[in-house]
N, C-alpha and C positions, 0 to 999 in steps of 0.2 A: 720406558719400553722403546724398543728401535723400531724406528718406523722404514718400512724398503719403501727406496727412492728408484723410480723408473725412467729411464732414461728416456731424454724427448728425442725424438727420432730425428736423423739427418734432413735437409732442406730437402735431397734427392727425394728422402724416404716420402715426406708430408706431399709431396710433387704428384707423387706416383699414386698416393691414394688421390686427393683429385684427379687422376686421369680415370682411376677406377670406379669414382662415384660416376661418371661421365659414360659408361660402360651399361648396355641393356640390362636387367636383370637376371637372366640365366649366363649370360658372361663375367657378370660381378662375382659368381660363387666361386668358379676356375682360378680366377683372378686373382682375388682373394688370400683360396689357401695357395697358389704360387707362393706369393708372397711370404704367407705365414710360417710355410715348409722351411722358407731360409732360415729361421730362428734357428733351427737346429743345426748350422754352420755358421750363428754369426751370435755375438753377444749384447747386437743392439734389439730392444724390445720394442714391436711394433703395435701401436694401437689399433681397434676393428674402425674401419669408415663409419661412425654413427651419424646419422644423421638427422634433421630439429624433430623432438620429440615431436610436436604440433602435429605433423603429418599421420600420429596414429592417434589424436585425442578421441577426432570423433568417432572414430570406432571402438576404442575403448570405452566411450560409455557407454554404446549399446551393449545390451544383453543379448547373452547365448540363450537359443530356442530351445529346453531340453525337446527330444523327442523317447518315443518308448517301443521295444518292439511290436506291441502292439500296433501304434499307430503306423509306423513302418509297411506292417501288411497287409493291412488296409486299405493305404492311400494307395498301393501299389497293384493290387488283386485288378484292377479296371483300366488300363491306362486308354488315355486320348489322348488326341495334339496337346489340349489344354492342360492337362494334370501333367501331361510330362513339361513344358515349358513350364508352368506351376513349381514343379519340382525344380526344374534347372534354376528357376531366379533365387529360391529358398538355396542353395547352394552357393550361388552366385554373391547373398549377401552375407550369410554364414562360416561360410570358410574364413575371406578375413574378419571376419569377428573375433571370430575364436583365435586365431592366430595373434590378431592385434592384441591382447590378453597377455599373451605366452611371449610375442616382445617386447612387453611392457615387464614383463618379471624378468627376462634378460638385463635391462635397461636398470635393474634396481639391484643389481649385482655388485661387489664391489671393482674398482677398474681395474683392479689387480687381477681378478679373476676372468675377467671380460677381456684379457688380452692373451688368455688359451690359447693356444692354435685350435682347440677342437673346439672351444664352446662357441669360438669366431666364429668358423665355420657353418655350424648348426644355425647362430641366427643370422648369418647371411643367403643361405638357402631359406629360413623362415619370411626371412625379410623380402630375396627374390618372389616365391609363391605369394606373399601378402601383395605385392605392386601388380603383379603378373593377374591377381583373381580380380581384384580391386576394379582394375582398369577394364574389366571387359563390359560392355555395355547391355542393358537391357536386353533379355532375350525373348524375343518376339515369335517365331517361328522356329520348325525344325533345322533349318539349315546353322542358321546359330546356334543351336545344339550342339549342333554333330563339332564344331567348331568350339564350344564351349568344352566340349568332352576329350578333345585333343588336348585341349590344355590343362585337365584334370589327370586325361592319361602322364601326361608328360612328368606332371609336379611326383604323383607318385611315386614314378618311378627312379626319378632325381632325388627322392628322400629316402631312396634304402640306407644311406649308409647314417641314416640320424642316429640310430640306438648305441653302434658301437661308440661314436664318433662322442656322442652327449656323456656314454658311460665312462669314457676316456677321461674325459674333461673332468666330469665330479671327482674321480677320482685323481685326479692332479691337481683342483683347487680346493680339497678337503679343509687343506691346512690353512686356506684363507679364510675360507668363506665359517667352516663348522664344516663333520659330517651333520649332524641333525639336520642344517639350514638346506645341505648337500641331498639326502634322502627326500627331504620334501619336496625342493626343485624338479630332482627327478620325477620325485609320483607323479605332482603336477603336470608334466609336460608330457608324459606317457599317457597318464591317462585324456590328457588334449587328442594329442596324434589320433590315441584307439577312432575318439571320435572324430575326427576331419577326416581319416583314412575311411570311417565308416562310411560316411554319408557320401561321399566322393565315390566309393565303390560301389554305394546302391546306387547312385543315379546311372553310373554308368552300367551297371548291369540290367537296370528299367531301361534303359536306351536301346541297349544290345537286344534286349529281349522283343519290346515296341518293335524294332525293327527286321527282326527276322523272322521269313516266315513257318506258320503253326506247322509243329510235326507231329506224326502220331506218335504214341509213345508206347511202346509195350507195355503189355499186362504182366510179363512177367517180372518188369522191371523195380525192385524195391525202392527207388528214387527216382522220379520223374520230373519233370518241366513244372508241374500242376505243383511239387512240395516246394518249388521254391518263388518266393518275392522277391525281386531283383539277388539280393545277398543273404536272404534270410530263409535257412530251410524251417517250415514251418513245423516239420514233425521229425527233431531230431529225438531217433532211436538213441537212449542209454544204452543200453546192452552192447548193440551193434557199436557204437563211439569207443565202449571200452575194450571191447575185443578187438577194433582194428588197432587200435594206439597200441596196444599191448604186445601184437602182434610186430605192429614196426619198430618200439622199443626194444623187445628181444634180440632183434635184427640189428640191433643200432651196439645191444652188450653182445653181441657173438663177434661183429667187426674189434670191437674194443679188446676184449680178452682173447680171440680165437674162439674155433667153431667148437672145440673141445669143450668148452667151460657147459656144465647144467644151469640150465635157464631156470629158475621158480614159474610153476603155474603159476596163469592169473585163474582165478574162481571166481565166477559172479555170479551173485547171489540177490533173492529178493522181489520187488515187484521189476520182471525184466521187460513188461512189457510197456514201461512208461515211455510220454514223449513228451514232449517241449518244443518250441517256439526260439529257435537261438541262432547267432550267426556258429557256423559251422568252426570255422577258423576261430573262433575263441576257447569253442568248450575243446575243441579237438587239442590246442595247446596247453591248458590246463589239465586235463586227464594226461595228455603225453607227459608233460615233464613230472607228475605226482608217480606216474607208472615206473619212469622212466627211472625218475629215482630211487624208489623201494626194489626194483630188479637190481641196480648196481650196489644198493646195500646188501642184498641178500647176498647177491653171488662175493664180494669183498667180505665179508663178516660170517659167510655161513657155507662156504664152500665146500661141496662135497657130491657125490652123486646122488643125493635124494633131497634138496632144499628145500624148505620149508614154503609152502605156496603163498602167493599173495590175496587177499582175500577182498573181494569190493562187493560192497552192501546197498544195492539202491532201495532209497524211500520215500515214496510217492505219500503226498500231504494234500491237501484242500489247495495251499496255496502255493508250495514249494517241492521242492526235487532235492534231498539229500543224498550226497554220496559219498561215500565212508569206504576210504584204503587203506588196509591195514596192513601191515607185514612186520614180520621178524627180522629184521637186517640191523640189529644191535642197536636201535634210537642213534641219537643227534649227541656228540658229544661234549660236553659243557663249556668247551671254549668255542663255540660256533650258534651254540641255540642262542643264544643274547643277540643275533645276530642277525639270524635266519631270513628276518626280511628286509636287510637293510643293502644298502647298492655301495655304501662306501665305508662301512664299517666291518670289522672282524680282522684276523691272524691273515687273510690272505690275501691282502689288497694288492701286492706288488705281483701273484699270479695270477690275478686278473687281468691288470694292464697288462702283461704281456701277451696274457692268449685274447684278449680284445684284440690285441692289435693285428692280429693272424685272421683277422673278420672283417671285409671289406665292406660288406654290405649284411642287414640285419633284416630280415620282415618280420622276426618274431612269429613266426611259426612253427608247429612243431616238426613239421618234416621238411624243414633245410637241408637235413642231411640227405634224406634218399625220398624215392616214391616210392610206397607200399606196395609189393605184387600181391599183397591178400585183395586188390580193389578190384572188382570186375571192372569193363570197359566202358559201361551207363556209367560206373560210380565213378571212374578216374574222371571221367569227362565232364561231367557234374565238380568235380574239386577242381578244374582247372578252368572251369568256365566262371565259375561263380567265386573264383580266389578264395577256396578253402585251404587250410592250412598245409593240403597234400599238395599243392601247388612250389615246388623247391624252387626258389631264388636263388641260391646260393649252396655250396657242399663245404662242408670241415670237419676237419677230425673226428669221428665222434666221440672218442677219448678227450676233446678239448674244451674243458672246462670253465664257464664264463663266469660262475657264480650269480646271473640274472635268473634264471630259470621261476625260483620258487617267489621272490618279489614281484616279478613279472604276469606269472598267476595271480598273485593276490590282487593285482592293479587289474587284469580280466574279470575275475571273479564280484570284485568290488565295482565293475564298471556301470552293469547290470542291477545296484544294489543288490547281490549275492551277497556273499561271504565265502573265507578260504583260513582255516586254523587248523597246525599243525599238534600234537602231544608228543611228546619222547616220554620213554620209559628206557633211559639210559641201560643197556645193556641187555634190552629185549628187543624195541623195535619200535613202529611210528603208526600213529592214527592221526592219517586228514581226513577233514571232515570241508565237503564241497556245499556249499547250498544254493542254492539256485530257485528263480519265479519258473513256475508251471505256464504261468498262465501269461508272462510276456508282458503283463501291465507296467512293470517296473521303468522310470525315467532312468535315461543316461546319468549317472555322478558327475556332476560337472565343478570346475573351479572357476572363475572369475573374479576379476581383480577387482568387484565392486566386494566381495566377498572376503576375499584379500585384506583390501583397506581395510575390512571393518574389526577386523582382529585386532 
């Protein structure tokens, strides 16, 4: 078998990455892909700056703290000086934890694959945020807080562009690496993010909140201050979740095909008056794209002016919240179900990469495309204050098709130990079935490479 030979970079080239090790860490990412961009005008392969493993052992062998929503609202329902610095240093040593983890599984890649432009990229922003949390010092008081939380705002929002950028990369080093080995990496490292991005955004929402002060809140108001812990609304309405999504979906197929096409009712049906315990921005991106989907099959496969409604069934259990979308939009067809939840497998991998690449930036929310006007101005305010999913980062097409959508849910759904499984009945139409903890007891899913090794 032919083994690819990689060319060792020019004296200039090897020059230039020591000047860039040499470089802070938020100027190493820039710097970086500069560099990495020329590949696509030049034929010499450059390798990423690694540098001695050593520097992440010790964090690699601490373990990650799971937490649960539960404990989430709890700690948070009280805040003092103390609980919140509390909280800040649980973040302070946590973040790179979990990150040292996800660079260590970069690091075990092959170097073929590690010489991506995109998956470069991805672990040099990982690797920046690791130095940048790493280094900040015991936090004592508020005022290191507020200073701590600048640099959590910061990392944030320097990591929009990870999803497209990581989903780019598996998909161009499939044929290195494996899809199999390709899909796992992924799950992995998505489901990391969910939780760094978590905890990072509760603190900062305990902060925000600590610090501003109490306001009355209307009685009329169906969402108030009081429903939510830092990022966690504590009584997310079903009903209400799925007639807004539903609503924005509609709106998302009217841009797609024109104002003329018949939308399929949503119908919901069931115990409507359940609640749950959930970050807002997760269940709201799971119900949108499950929605979001079964409308674009109805209206493509059942076109007509009377189409067949789409039907959601909530069911309230002891310990769980089930929720069941059904619809007629002709099922999943046989060259795609094998498929359904994989990020680098199936017939349409080279339309991926293209419309990936039309996505600068990803937060993985359901409403990047537009903001809902079904939201009164308590609730819009509430989605942009608390980073729920209505919070748009970004706009694209909505015609443009990334093939994430349904993986992306199951890694939500699974995050929480839920669950997310789709049925086709090839030439009828599709039953998801959601399930979800009532009661918010449920730990984070976590991966760790002590967990790793042991396989």
């Amino acid at each position: 078998m032919a083994t690819t030979q990689l060319a060792r970079p020019a004296r200039s080239t090897r020059s230039l990455y020591k000047h860039i090790l040499r470089l802070p860490p938020s100027a190493r990412v820039l710097a970086y892909s500069s560099v990495a961009t020329t590949r696509n005008h030049d034929t010499t392969t450059f390798p990423p700056p690694w540098r001695p493993s050593h520097v992440l052992d010790e964090w690699v062998m601490r373990d990650a703290r799971p937490i649960s929503l539960r404990q989430l609202g709890f700690f948070g329902r009280t805040l003092t000086d103390e609980r919140l610095i509390s909280a800040a240093n649980y973040v302070r040593l946590e973040l790179p934890t979990r990150i040292a983890h996800r660079l260590r599984d970069f690091q075990t890649l092959p170097y073929s694959a590690l010489t991506n432009e995109h998956i470069g990229y991805v672990y040099e922003l990982y690797y920046s945020a690791f130095e940048r949390v790493r280094k900040v010092p015991e936090i004592r008081d508020l005022e290191s807080n507020e200073r701590f939380c600048s640099v959590l705002d910061h990392i944030l929002n320097e990591h929009l562009p990870v999803i497209p950028r990581l989903a780019m990369g598996v998909l161009e080093i499939k044929d290195v690496v494996g899809a199999d080995e390709c899909d796992r990496f992924m799950t992995m490292l998505l489901r990391s993010r969910i939780s760094r991005r978590l905890i990072a955004q509760q603190h900062l929402a305990l902060t925000e909140r600590f610090n501003a002060p109490r306001q009355p809140t209307k009685a009329s108001s169906s969402t108030t201050d009081d429903d939510y812990v830092g990022h966690i609304l504590l009584k997310c309405n079903a009903k209400d979740i799925i007639e807004r999504c539903a609503e924005s979906s509609k709106q998302l197929v009217e841009k797609a095909y024109g104002p003329d096409v018949s939308i399929p009712k949503v119908v919901v049906q069931g115990h409507l008056d359940t609640t749950f315990p959930y970050i807002l921005s997760h269940i709201e991106y799971i119900i949108g794209e499950l929605l979001r989907n079964s409308i674009q099959a109805v209206v493509e496969q059942r076109g007509g002016p009377n189409p067949p409604p789409i039907e959601v069934l909530i069911c309230e259990a002891a310990q769980h919240v089930i929720i069941r979308v059904s619809d007629q939009g002709g099922g999943v067809s046989q060259d795609i179900l094998p498929y359904l939840w994989s990020f680098t497998k199936g017939p349409r991998r080279d339309r991926r990469l293209q419309n990936l690449g039309q996505v600068p930036k990803l937060a993985a929310t359901m409403h990047e495309l537009q903001m809902s006007p079904a939201l009164s101005d308590q609730q819009q305010h509430h989605a942009e204050k608390h980073g729920s999913s209505l919070s748009s980062f970004v706009s694209r097409p909505p015609n443009l098709r990334l093939g994430m959508g349904l993986p992306m849910a199951k890694i939500y759904a699974e995050y929480w130990a839920g669950s997310l499984e789709l049925h086709s009945l090839e030439g009828y139409g599709c039953d998801a079935f959601l399930q979800i903890s009532r009661l918010g007891n449920k730990n984070e899913v976590l991966t760790t490479r002590a967990s790793m090794d042991a396989i």
